[in-house]
N, C-alpha and C positions, 0 to 999 in steps of 0.2 A: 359941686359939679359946675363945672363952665360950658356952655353950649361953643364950638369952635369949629370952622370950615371945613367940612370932610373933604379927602381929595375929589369926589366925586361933583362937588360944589355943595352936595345938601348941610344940613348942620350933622355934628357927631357929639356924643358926651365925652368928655374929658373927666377923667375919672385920675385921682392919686392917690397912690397908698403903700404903706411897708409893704417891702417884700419878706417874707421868707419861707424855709423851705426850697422846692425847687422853684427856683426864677429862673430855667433856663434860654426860656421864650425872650428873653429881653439880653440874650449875650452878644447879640451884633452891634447895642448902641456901649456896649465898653470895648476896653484897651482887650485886643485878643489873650494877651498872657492873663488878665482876670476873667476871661467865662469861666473857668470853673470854679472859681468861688461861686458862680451863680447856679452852679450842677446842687448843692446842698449849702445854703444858708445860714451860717452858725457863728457865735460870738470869738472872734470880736468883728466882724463883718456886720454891716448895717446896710438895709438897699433902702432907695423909695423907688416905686415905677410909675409913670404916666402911661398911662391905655387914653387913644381917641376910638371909638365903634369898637371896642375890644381887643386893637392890635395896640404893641407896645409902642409908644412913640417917646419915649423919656426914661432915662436911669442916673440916678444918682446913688453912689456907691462910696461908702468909707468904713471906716476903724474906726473902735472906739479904744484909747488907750489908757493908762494910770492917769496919763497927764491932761486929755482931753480926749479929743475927738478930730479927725482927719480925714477931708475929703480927698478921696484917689481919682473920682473920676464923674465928669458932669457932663450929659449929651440928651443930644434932642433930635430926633430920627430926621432925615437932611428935609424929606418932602413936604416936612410941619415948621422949618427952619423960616 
């Protein structure tokens, strides 16, 4: 955990971790044709999400394939930018 600027100015926790399951709460920081991957979380899909004060501020989202692994999509909520 990292202590980091809340927009309010006070500090906030910065929290990361897999997603799975429903991660629907973090489908505005992807590409709109992927929220529903984030409606049910299942292989070969892989998230991680950042929460600051417990709102989503972070999603990284890919596949994992035979040959590797592939990121689809990296965002960081614009007001923690």
């Amino acid at each position: 955990m990292n202590d980091v600027t809340a927009p309010n100015g006070g500090i906030a926790v910065l929290r990361v971790a897999p997603l799975s399951g429903n991660a629907a709460a973090f489908a505005t920081l992807g590409f709109p044709r992927l929220a529903p991957v984030l409606d049910d979380l299942e292989a070969p899909w892989v998230a991680v999400g950042a929460t600051v004060g417990g709102l989503p501020a972070g999603l990284a989202l890919g596949q994992i394939q035979d040959d590797g692994a592939r990121l689809l999509s990296l965002t960081v909520a614009r007001s923690l930018r």
